[in-house]
LOSEKE-348454 format. One line per 8 residues: number of its first residue (from 1); their letters; for each residue x, y, z of N, C-alpha, C. Coordinates in steps of 0.05 Angstrom, whole numbers, plus 32768, in hexadecimal, padded with zeros to 4 digits. Layout:
NUM) A) X:Y:Z:X:Y:Z:X:Y:Z; ... .
***
This chain:
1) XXXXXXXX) 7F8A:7D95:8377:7F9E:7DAA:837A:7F9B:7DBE:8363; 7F9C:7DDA:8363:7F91:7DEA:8356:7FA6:7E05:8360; 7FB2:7E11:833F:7FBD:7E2A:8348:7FB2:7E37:8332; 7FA7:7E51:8336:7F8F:7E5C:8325:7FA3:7E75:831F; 7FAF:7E77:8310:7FB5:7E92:8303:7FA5:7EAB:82F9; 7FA3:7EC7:82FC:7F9C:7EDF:82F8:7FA0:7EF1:82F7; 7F9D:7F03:82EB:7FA4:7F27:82E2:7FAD:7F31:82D2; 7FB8:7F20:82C1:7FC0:7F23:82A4:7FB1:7F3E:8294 .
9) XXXXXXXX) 7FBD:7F49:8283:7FB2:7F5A:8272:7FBD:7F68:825B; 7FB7:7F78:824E:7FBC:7F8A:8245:7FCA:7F9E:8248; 7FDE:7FA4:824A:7FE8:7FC0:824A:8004:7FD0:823B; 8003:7FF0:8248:801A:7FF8:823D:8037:7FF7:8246; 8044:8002:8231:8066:7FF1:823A:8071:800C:825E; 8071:8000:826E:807A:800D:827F:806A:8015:8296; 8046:8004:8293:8032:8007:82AA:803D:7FE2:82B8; 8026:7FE8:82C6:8027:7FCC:82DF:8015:7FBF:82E3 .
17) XXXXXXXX) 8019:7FA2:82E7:8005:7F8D:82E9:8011:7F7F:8301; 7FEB:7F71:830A:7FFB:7F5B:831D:7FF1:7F46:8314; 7FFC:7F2A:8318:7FF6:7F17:8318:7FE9:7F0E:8335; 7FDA:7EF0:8330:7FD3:7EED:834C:7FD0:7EC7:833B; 7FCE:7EB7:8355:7FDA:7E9F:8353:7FC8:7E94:8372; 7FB2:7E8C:836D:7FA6:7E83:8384:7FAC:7E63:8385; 7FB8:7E59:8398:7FB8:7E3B:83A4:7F9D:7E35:83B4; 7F9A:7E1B:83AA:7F92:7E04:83B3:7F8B:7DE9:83B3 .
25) XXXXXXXX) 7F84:7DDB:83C8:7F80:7DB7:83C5:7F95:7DA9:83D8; 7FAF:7DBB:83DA:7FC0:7DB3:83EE:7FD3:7DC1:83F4; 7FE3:7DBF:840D:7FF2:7DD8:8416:800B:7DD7:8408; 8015:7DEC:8404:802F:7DF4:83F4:8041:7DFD:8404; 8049:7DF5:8419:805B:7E03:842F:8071:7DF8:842B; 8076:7DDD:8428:8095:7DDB:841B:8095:7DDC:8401; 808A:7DE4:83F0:808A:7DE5:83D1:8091:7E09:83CA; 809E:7E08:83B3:80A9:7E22:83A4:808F:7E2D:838E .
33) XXXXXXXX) 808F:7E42:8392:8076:7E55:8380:8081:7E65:8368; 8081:7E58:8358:808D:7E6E:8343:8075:7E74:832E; 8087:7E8D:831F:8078:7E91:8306:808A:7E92:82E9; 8083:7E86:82D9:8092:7E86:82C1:8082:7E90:82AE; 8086:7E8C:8299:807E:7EA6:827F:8088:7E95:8267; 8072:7E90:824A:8071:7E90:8230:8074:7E9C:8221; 8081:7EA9:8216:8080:7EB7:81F7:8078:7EA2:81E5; 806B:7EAF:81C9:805D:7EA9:81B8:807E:7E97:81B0 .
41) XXXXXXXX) 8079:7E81:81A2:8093:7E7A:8193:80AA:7E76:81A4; 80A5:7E75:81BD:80BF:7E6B:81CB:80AE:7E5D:81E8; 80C6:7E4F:81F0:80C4:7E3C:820B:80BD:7E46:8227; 80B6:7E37:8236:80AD:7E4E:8253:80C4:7E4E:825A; 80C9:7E60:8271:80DA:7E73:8285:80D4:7E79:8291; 80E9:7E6F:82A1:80E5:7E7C:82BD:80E8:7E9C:82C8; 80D3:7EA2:82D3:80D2:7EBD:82DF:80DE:7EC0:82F9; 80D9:7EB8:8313:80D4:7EBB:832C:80C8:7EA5:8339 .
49) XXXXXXXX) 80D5:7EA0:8353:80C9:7E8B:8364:80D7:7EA2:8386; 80BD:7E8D:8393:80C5:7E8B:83B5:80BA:7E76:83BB; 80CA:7E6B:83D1:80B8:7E58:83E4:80A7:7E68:83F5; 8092:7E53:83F7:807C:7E55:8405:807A:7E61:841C; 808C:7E58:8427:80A1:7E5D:8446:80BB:7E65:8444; 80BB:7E77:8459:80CD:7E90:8454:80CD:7EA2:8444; 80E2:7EA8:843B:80DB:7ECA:842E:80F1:7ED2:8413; 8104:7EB2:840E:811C:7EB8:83FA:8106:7EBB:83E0 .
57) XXXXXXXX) 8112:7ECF:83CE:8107:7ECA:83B1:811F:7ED3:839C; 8117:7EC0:8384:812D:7EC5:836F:811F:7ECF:8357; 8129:7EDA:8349:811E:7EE3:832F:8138:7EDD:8313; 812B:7EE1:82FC:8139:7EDE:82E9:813F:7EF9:82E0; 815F:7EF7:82D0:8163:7F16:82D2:8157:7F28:82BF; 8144:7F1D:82AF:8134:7F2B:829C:8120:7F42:82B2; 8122:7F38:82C5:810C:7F3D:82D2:810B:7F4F:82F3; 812D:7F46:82EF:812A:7F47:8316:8131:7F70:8312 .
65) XXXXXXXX) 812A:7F80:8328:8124:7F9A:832F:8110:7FA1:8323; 80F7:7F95:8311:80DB:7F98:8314:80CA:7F8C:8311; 80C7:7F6B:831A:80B5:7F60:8322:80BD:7F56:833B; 80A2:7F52:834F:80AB:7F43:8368:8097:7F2D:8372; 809F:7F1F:8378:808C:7F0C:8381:808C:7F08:839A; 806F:7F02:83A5:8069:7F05:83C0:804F:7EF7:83C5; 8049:7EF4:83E3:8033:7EE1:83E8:8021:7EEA:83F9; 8007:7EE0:83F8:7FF3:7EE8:840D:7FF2:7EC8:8413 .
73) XXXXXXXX) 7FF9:7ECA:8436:7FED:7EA6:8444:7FD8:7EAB:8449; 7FC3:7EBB:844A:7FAD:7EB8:8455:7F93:7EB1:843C; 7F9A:7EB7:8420:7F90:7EBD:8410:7FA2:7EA3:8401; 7FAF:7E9F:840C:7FBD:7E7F:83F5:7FC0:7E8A:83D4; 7FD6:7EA2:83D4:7FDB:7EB0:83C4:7FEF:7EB9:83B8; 7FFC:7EAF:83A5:800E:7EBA:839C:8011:7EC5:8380; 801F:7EED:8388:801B:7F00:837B:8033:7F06:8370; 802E:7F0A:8356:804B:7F16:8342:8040:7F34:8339 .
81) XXXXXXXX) 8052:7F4C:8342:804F:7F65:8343:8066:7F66:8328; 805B:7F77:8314:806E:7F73:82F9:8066:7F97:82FA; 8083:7FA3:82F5:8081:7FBF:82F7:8093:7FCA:82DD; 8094:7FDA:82D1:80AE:7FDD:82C2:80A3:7FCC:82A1; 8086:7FCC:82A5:807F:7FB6:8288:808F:7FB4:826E; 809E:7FA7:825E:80A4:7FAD:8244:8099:7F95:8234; 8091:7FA0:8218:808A:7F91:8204:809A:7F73:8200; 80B2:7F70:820B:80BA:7F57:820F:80B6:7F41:8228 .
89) XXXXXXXX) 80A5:7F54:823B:8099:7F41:8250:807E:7F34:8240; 807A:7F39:8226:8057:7F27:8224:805B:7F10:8220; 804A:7F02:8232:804C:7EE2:8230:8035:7EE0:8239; 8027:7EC3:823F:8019:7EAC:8255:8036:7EB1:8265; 8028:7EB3:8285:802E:7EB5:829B:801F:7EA2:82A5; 8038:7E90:82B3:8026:7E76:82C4:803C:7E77:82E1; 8020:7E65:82ED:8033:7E67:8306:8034:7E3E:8313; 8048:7E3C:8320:8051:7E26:8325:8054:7E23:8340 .
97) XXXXXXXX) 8057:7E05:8347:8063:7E02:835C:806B:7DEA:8354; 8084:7DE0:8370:809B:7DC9:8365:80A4:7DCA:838F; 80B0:7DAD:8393:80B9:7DAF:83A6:80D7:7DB5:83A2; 80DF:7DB3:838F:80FC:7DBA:8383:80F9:7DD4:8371; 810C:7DE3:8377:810E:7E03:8372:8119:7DFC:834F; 8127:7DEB:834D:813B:7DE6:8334:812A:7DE1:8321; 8114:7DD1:8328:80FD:7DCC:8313:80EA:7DDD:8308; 80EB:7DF2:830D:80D8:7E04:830F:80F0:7E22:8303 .
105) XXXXXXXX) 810F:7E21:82FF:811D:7E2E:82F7:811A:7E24:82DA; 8122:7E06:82D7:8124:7DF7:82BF:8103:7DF7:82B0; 80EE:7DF7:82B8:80D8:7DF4:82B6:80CB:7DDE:82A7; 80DE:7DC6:82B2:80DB:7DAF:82AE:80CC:7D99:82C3; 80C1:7D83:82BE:80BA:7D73:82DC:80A9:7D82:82F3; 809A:7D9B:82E7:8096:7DAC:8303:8077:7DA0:8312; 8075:7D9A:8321:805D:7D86:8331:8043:7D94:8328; 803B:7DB2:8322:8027:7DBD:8325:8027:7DDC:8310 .
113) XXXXXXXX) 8018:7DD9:8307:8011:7DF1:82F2:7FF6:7DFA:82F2; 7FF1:7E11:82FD:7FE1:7E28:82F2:7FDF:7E28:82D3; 7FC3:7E40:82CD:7FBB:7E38:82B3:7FC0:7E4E:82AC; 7FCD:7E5D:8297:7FDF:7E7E:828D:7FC4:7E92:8284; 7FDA:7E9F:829A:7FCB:7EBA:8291:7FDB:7ECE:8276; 7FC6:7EDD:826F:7FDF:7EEA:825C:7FE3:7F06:8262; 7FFB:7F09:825A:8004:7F22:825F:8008:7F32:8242; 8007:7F4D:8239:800B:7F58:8220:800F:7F71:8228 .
121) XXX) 802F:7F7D:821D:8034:7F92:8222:8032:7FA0:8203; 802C:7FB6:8200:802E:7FC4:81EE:8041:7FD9:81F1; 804F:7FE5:81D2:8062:7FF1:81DA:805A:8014:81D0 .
***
């Protein structure tokens, strides 16, 4: 099982990045897709999740009116659209999955971890 994190970069405070989060090894259709985020010197956090199936998504309020998370099923993909960049979004960006949504809020116990990408906003 394998979730490959990408797109991380460089940039300035107020351009856009996407993330991308390719699955595989086994299906994730009842499992939750999130992405959480490192700062240097502090604990991960939670960013954003959806299930696999259907279409609810939650975000953390650092975050929610400009990032969104979303999926390609054909491409076994899941994409974090981060718009609105600020110098306090730079972290490792990783992405998860959990059959429990709560584990993956807490970012504790979570079944499956991607390997971080980084993000760096400049201001």
């Amino acid at each position: 099982v394998q979730l490959q994190a990408s797109g991380g970069g460089l940039v300035q405070a107020g351009d856009s990045l996407r993330l991308s989060c390719a699955a595989s090894g086994r299906s994730f259709s009842n499992y939750a897709i999130a992405w959480l985020r490192q700062a240097p010197g502090k604990g991960r956090e939670f960013v954003a999740y959806r299930f696999w199936s259907g279409s609810s998504t939650y975000y953390a309020d650092s975050v929610k009116g400009r990032f969104t998370i979303s999926r390609d099923n054909a491409k076994n993909t899941v994409y974090l659209q981060m718009n609105s960049l600020k110098p306090e979004d730079t972290a490792v960006y990783y992405c998860a999955a959990d059959r429990q949504a709560s584990r993956l809020l807490r970012a504790t116990g979570v079944d499956y971890w991607g390997q971080g990408t980084q993000v760096t906003v400049s201001s």
